[in-house]
N, C-alpha and C positions, 0 to 999 in steps of 0.2 A: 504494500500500500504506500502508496508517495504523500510526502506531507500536505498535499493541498486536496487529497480527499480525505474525506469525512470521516469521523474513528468509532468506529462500533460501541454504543453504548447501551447496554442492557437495561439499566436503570430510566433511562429515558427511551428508553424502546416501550416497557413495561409500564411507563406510566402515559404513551399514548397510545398504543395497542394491548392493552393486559388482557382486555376483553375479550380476544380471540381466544388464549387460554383459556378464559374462565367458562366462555361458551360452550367453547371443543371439549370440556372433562365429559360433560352428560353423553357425546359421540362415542366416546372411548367405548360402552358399554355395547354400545350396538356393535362396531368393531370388533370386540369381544378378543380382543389378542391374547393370540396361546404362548405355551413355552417353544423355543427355539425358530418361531414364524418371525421370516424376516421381513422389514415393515422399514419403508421409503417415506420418511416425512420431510416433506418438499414444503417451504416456508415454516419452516420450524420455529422462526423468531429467536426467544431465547431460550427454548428447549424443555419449557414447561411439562409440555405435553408429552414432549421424545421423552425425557425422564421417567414418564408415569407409564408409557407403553415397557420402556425396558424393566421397569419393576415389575412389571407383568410379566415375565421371562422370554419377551421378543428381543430378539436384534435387529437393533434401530440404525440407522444412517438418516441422520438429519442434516437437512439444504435450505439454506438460506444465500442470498446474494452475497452476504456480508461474512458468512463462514462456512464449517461443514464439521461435520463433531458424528463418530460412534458411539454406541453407546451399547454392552450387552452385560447382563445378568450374569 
């Protein structure tokens, strides 16, 4: 990243988009993620949601523009 873009901040991510997380928990259930199913979370933001899939025993690969983060059980 070069000093004249912009620097990923989770905390002000969170406090203009948090809503997506808080929306997407009630999805999860319909989703219903197993153990070792492998699960593409594509706008992940700051990985609320990937977090709470991989506690479910999936392996995550969360994509956002700004980073890109694994995550497994």
């Amino acid at each position: 990243m070069s000093p004249s873009e912009p620097q990923w901040d989770a905390c002000l991510y969170d406090e203009h988009h948090g809503y997506v997380a808080r929306l997407g928990r009630d999805l999860l259930e319909l989703l219903s993620p197993q153990v070792g199913e492998s699960i593409l979370d594509l706008g992940c933001g700051t990985g609320d949601l990937t977090v709470r899939l991989a506690e479910a025993g999936s392996r995550v690969l969360g994509r956002s523009e700004e980073h890109t983060s694994e995550l497994q059980s």
